[in-house]
C-alpha positions as CSV (number, residue, x, y, z in Angstrom):
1,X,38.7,53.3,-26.1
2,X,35.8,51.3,-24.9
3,X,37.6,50.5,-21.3
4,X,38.8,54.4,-21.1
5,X,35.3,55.4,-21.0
6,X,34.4,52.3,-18.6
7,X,37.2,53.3,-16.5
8,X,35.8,57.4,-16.7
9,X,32.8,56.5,-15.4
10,X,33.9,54.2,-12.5
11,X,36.0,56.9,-11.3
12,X,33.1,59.4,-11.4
13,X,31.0,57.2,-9.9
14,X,33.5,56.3,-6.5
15,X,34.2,59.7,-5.7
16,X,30.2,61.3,-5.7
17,X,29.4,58.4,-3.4
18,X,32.7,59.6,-1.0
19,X,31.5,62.9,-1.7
20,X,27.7,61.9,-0.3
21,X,29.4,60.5,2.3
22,X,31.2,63.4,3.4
23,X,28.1,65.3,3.5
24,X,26.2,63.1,5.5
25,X,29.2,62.6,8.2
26,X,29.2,66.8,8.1
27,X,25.1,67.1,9.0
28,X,25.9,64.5,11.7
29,X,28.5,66.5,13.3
30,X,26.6,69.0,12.7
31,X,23.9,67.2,14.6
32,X,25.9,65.8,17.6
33,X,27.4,69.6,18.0
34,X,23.6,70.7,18.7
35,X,21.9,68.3,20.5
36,X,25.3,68.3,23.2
37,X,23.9,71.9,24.1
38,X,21.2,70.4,26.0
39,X,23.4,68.3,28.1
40,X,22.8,69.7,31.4
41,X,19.7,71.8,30.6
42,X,16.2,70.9,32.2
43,X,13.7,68.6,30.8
44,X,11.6,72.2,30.9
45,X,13.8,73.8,28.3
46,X,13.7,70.8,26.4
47,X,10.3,70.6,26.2
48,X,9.5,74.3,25.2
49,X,12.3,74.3,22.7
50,X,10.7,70.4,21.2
51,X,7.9,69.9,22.4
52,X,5.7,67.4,23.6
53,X,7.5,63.8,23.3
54,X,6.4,61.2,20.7
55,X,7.4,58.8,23.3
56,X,8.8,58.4,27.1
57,X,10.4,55.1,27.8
58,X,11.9,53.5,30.7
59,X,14.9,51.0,30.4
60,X,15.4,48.2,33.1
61,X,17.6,48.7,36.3
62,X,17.3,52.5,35.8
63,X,15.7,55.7,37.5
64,X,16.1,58.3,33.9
65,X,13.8,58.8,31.7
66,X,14.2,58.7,27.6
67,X,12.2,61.1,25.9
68,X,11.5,60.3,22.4
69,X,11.2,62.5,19.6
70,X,10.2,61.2,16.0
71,X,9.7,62.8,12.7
72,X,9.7,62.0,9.3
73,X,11.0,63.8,6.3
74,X,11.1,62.5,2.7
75,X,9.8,58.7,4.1
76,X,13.2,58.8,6.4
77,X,12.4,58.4,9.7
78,X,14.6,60.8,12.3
79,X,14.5,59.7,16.0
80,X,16.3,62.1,18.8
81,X,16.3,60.3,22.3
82,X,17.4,62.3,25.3
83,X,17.9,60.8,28.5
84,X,16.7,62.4,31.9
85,X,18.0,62.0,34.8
86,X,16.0,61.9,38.2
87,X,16.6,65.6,38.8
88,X,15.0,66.6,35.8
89,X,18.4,66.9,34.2
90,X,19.5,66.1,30.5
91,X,22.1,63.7,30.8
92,X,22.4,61.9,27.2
93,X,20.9,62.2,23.7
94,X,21.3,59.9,20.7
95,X,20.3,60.8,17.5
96,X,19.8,58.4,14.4
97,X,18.4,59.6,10.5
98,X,18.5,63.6,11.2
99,X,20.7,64.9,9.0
């Protein structure tokens, strides 16, 4: 009796972590399926439609431009850098915590 109930709760307890999981890989896509509507779009739109970025950063060895934008809701932190290219083009986003 004792291991029926042990085994019970082990099964409960896998599948609402799988079930979590699912959620979050949905809000991604979710995510990713948004912010690839501004590939293309000028570093204009993106500003009236963001904002002001927390944070522009250059890399090494290249012309673009990586505008970063930071939040934080419920102590996560969500970071959305898009790249810009020298035409004032968006060329790349990442995203990382926005769900």
């Amino acid at each position: 009796m004792k291991f029926f109930f042990i085994f019970t709760f082990l099964i409960i307890s896998l599948s609402s972590c799988q079930t979590v999981t699912q959620k979050i890989d949905e809000k991604v896509s979710k995510e990713e399926a948004q912010l690839s509507q501004w590939l293309n779009r000028s570093e204009e739109d993106l500003k009236i439609e963001f904002g002001k970025p927390n944070q522009i950063k250059f890399k090494n060895n290249s012309r673009n431009r990586f505008y970063v934008y930071t939040k934080e809701k419920l102590k996560i932190k969500c970071e959305r850098i898009f790249e810009i290219n020298p035409v004032n083009k968006v060329v790349g986003f990442t995203s990382k915590n926005c769900f």
